[in-house]
C-alpha positions in Angstrom: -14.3 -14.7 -23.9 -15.8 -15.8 -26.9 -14.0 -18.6 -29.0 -13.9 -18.1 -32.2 -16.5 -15.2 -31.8 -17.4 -12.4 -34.5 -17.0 -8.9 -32.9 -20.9 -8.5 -32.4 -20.3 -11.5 -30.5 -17.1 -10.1 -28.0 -18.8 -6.7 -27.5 -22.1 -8.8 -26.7 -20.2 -10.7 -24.0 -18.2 -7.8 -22.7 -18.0 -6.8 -19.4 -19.8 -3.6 -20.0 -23.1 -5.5 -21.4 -23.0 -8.1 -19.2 -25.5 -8.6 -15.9 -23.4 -7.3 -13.3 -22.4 -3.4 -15.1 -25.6 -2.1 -13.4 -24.1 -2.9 -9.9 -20.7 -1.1 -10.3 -20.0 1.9 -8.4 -16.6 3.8 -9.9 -14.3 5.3 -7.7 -11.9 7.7 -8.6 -8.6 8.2 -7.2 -8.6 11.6 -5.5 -5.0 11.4 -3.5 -2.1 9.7 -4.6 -1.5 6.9 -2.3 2.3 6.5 -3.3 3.3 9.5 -1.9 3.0 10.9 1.5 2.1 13.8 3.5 5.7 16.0 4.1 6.6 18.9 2.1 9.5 17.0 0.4 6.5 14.6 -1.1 4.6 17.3 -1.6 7.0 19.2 -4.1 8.2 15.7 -5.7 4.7 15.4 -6.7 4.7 19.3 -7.8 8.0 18.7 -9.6 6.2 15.5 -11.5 3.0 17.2 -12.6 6.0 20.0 -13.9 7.5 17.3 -15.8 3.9 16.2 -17.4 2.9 19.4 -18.4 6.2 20.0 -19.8 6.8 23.4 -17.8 9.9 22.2 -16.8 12.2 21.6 -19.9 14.7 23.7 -21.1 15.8 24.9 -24.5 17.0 21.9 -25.6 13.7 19.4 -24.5 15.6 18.8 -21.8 15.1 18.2 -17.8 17.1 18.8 -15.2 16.9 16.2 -12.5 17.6 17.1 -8.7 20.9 15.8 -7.6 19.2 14.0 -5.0 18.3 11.8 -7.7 21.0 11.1 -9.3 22.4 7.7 -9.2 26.2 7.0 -10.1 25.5 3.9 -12.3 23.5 1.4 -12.8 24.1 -0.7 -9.6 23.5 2.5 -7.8 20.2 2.9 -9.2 18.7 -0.6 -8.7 20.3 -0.5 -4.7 18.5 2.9 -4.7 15.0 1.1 -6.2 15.0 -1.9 -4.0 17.9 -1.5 -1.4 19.1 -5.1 -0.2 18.4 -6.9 -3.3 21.9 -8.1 -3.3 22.1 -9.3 -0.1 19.0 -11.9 -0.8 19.5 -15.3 -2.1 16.9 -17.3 -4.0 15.2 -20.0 -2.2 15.1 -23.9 -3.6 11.4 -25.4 -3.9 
């Protein structure tokens, strides 16, 4: 950070000019970590690559999501995301 820095000054200081870019090693992501190794995981992960590439829309733009995934309502949907969050209370300091 550069207070009140022109933008010579920023790109100067930057990460990426600074003494320490000539020790980084990148590492790239080669497995998604979210997922795991069954077939249903494997074909969710098929099914969103689908989705990206846009292979799996219809006439109308649309996508048809497996009933599996369907949630009712809202309430459904967060108790499907994080099941138990009503049952926790907050906590006084």
């Amino acid at each position: 950070m550069v207070p009140k820095g022109t933008h010579q000054q920023v790109v100067a200081a930057s990460f990426c000019r600074g003494n320490l870019w000539k020790h980084i090693k990148f590492l790239h992501l080669r497995q998604n970590m979210c997922l795991g190794h069954s077939e249903a995981d494997n074909q969710h992960a098929q099914w969103l690559l689908e989705i990206g590439a846009g292979s799996t829309m219809d006439y109308n733009k649309m996508i048809q999501v497996p009933q599996s995934m369907v949630c009712a309502n809202l309430n459904a949907l967060i108790n499907r995301i994080y099941p138990g969050i009503g049952n926790s209370r907050a906590q006084d300091d």
